[in-house]
C-alpha positions in Angstrom: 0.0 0.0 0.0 0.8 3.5 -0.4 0.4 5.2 2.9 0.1 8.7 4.1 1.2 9.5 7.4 0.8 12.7 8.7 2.7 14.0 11.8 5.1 12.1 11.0 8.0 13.9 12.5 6.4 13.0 16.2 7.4 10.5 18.5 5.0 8.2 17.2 5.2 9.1 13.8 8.8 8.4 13.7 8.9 5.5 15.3 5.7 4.2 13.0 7.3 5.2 9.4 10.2 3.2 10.9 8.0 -0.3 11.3 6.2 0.4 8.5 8.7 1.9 5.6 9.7 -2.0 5.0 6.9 -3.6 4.1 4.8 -0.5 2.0 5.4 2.8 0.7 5.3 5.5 3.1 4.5 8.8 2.1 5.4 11.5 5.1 3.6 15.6 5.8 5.0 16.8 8.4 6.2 20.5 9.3 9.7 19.4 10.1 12.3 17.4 7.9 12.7 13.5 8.6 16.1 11.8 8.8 16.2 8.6 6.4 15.5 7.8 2.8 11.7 8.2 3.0 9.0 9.9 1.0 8.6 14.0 2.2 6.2 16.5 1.6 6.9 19.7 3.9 3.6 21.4 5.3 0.6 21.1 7.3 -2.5 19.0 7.2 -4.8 22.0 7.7 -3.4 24.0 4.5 -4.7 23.2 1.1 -1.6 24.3 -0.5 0.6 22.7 1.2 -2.0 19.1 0.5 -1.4 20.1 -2.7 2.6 18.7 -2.7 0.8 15.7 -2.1 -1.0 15.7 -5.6 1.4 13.8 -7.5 0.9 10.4 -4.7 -1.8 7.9 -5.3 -2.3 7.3 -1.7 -4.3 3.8 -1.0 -4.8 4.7 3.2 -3.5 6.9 5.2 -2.8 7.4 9.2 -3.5 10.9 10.7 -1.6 11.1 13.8 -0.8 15.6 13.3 -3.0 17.2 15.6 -2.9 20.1 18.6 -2.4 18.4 22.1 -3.9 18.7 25.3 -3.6 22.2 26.6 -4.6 23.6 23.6 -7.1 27.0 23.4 -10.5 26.2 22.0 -9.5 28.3 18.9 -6.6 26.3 18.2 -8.7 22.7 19.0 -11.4 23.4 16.9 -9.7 25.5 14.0 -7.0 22.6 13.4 -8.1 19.2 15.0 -11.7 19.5 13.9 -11.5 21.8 10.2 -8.1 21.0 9.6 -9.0 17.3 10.0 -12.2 17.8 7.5 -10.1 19.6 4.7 -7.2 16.7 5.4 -9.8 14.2 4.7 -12.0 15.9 1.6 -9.1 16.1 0.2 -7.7 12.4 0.1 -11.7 11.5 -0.2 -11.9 13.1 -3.6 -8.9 11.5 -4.9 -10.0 8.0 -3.7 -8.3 7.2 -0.7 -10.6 4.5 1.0 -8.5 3.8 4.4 -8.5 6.2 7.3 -6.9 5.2 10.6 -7.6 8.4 12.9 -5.4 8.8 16.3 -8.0 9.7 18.4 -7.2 9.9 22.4 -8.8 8.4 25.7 -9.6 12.3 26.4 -12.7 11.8 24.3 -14.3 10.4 27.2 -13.0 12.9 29.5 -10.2 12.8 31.9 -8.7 16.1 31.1 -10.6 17.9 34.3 -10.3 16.8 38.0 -14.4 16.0 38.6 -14.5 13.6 35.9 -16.0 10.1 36.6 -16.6 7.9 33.7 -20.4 6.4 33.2 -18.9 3.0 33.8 -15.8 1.3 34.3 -13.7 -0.4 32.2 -14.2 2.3 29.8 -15.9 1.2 26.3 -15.3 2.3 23.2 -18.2 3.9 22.6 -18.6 5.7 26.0 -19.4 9.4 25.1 -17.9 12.3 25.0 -17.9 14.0 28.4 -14.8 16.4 28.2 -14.8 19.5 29.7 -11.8 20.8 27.7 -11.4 22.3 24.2 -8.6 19.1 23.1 -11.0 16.3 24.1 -14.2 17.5 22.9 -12.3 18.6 19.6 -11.4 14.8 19.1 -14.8 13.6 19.6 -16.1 16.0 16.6 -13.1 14.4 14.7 -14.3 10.9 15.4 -18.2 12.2 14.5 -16.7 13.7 11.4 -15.5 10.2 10.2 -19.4 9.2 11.1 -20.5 11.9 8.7 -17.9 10.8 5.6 -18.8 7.5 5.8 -22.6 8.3 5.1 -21.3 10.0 2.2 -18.9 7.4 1.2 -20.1 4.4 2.3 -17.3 2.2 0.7 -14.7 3.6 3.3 -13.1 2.2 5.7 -12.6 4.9 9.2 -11.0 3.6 11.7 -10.9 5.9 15.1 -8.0 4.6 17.9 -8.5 6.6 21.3 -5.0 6.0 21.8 -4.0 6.1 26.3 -1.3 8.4 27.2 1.8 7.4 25.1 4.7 5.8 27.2 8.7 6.2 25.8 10.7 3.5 26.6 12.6 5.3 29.1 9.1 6.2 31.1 8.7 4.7 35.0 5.2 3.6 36.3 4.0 5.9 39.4 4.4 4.3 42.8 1.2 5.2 44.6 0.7 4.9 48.1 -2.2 3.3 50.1 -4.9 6.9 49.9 -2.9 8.6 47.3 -5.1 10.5 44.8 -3.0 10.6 41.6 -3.7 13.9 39.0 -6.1 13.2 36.3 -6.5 9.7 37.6 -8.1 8.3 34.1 -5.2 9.7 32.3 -2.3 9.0 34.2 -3.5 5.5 35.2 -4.6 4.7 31.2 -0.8 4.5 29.8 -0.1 2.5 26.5 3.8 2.2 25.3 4.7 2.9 22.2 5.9 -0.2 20.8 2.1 -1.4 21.6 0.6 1.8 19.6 3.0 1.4 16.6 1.8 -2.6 16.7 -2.0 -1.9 16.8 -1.7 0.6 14.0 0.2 -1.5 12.1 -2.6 -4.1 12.8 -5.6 -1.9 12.1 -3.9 -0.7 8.7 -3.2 -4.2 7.8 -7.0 -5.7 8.5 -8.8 -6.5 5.5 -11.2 -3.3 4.3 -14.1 -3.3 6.3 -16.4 -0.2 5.4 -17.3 1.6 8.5 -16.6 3.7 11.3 -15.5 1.8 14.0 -14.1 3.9 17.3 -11.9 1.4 19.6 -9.8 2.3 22.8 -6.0 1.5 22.3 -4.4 1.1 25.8 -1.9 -0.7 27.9 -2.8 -4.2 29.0 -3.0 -3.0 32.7 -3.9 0.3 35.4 -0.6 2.3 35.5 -0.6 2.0 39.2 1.0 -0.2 41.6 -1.7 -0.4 43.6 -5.2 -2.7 43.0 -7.5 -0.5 41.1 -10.5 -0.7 43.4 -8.5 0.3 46.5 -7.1 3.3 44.5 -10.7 4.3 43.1 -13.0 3.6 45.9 -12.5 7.5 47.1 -12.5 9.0 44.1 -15.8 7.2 42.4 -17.8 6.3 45.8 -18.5 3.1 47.1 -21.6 3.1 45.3 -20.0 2.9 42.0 -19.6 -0.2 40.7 -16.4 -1.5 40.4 -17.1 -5.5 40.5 -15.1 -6.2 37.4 -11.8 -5.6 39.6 -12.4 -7.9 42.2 -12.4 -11.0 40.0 -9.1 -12.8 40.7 -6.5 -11.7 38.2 -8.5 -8.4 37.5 -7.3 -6.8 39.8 -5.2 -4.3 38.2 -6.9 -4.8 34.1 -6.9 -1.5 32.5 -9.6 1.4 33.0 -10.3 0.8 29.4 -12.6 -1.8 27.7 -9.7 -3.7 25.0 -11.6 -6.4 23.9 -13.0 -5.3 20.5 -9.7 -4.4 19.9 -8.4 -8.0 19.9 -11.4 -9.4 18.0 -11.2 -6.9 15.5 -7.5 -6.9 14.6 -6.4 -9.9 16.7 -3.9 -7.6 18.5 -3.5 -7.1 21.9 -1.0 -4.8 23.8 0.9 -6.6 25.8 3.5 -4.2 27.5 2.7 -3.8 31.2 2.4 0.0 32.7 2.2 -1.3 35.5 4.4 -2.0 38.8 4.8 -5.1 40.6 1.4 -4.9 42.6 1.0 -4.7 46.5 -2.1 -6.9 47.1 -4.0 -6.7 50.5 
């Protein structure tokens, strides 16, 4: 295939045209130069001329991982993630592109504010959007943007990953004491490491076509805590709040995030722990 990758100067991008550049043909946009041998177009996804640099490609899928991060202003989340993502994608539409694999993020759900508490736990794919900030809620109009192409071109394929937060190889688990509240709990505790977000693109790009919009969580195979994820939750959700599913022997530290559909989609599951050793009671 002939893949577009955009952000590909980022730590996941580079590490992803790496794995990727041997088996198809990677095509790279990005704002800043890439060291190696591989296919370049300087710019931005959110210009039209700069997508124009991109004309002479015939690009079979491509892999949006560009965007503005968390902390960014409502002007800058909107204006690029959301319209910069719909002129990225009219464009490769009209010229017959028929793969999209969006990097979408476990802020969709929410996360990003300190009151946040999810409507269940583990987390499912298709939990709504609940963010209070400008970055997540600009991702979940991406992912319903992908919902609105597809009705208009119903042979594509859209494939959203609400990627955890990304772990580099040099990054240490928290060690949380016994009635420590961690910051942003559903973030910091929903890490994924690279290696395992590089894999599970590689093994949504790779899945046969399947036109759709499908939205799946991409996240480490575990809590980033050293503690049991019940004890560590219990004050922040309530005792009401159900939290059964981590009380089952060997679940006691699963991930905050629902993986399942993941695996029987793309028969890939992360399998890098983000965890430390755990202290049971």
């Amino acid at each position: 295939m002939n893949i577009l990758i955009t952000g590909a100067s980022g730590f996941i991008g580079t590490a992803l045209v790496k794995y990727l550049a041997d088996k198809h043909t990677v095509i790279c946009l990005s704002r800043q130069a890439l060291e190696g041998t591989f296919m370049y177009v300087q710019g931005s996804f959110d210009s039209m001329e700069d997508l124009s640099g991109l004309d002479k490609y015939e690009i079979h899928a491509m892999i949006h991982l560009a965007a503005v991060t968390g902390g960014s202003t409502e002007e800058e989340s909107l204006a690029v993630n959301v319209l910069g993502t719909r002129r990225l994608y009219r464009y490769l539409l009209d010229r017959g592109c028929r793969k999209f694999i969006t990097a979408s993020s476990i802020a969709v759900v929410g996360g990003l504010t300190e009151d946040f508490i999810p409507l269940e736990l583990p987390i499912p794919d298709d939990h709504p959007c609940l963010a209070a900030d400008a970055y997540g809620l600009s991702k979940s109009m991406v992912e319903e943007l992908t919902r609105y192409f597809h009705r208009n071109h119903k042979d594509t394929d859209f494939i959203n990953l609400r990627f955890g937060a990304v772990a580099s190889p040099d990054w240490t688990p928290p060690v949380l004491e016994a009635g420590s509240k961690p910051t942003l709990p559903f973030i910091t505790l929903g890490h994924v490491h690279a290696a395992d977000v590089v894999e599970g693109i590689t093994a949504a790009l790779e899945a046969p076509l399947k036109p759709g919009v499908r939205t799946l969580n991409l996240v480490g195979p575990d809590a980033s805590s050293n503690l049991p994820v019940a004890e560590l939750l219990t004050p922040l959700v309530g005792k009401g709040y159900n939290l059964d599913y981590y009380y089952f022997p060997g679940q006691e530290n699963k991930a905050l995030y629902a993986m399942d559909r993941f695996e029987e989609e793309f028969g890939f599951t992360p399998s890098r722990s983000t965890s430390h050793a755990i202290r049971w009671n």
